[in-house]
C-alpha positions in Angstrom: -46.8 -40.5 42.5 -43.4 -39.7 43.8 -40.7 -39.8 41.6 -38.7 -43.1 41.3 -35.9 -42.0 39.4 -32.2 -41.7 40.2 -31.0 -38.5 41.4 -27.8 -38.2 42.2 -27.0 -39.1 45.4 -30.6 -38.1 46.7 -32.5 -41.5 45.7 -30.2 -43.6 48.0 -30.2 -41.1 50.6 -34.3 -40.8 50.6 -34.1 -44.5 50.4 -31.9 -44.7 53.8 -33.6 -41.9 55.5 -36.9 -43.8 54.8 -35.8 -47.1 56.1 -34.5 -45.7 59.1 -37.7 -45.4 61.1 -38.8 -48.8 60.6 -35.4 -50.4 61.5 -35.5 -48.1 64.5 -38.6 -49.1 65.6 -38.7 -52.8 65.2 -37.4 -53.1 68.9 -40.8 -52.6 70.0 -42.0 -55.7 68.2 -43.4 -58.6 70.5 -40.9 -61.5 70.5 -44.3 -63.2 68.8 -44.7 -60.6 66.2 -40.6 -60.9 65.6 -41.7 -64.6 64.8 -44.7 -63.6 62.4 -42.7 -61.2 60.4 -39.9 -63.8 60.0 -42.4 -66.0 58.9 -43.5 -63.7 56.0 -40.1 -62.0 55.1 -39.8 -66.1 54.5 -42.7 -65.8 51.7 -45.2 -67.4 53.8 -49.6 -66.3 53.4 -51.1 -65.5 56.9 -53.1 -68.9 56.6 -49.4 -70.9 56.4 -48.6 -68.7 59.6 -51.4 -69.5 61.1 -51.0 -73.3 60.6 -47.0 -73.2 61.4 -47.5 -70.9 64.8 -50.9 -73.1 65.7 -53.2 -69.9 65.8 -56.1 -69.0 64.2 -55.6 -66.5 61.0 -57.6 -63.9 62.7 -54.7 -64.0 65.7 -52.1 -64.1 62.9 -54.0 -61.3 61.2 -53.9 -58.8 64.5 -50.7 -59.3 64.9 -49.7 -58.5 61.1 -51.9 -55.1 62.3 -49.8 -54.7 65.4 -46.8 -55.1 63.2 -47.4 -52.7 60.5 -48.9 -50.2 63.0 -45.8 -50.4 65.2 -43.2 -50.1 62.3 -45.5 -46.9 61.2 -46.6 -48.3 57.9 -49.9 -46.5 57.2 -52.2 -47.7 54.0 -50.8 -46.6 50.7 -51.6 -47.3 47.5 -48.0 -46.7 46.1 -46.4 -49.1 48.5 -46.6 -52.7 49.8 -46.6 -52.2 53.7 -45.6 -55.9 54.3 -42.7 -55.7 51.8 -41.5 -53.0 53.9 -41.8 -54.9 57.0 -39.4 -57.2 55.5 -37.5 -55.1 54.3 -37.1 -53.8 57.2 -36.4 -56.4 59.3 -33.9 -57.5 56.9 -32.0 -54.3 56.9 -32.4 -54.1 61.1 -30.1 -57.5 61.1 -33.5 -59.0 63.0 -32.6 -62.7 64.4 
């Protein structure tokens, strides 16, 4: 488990050297796949998506793939990959 606590100046700067890759990357995001991860940085499930956009889940599914993939967020069990979508594209001023 990596090690959460504060060090002195290093936490922050992990944190923004971390988040940089994501934020860099999010211009190769589909202008559909912008929309879906606006949808869930909003709080919504994949099955709201799906109703809102007028997809099927599966299509809303690929495309949380696509996102995750393209943003390089690989499975982790210490992390939340869709939190740091969000964050993410909170942080890259998205819309």
């Amino acid at each position: 488990m990596p090690d959460l606590r504060h060090r002195e100046g290093g936490a922050e700067q992990d944190r923004r050297d971390q988040d940089e890759g994501p934020r860099q990357r999010l211009v190769s995001l589909t202008p559909r796949e912008l929309d879906v991860l606006a949808l869930i940085a909003e709080g919504h499930s994949n099955a709201a998506i799906a109703r809102g956009l007028v997809v099927t889940e599966a299509a809303v599914g690929k495309h949380v793939g696509n996102i995750l993939a393209k943003l390089d967020l690989p499975p982790s069990q210490e992390v939340n990959r869709r939190v740091l979508a969000v964050l993410a594209y909170l942080r890259g001023g998205a819309r």
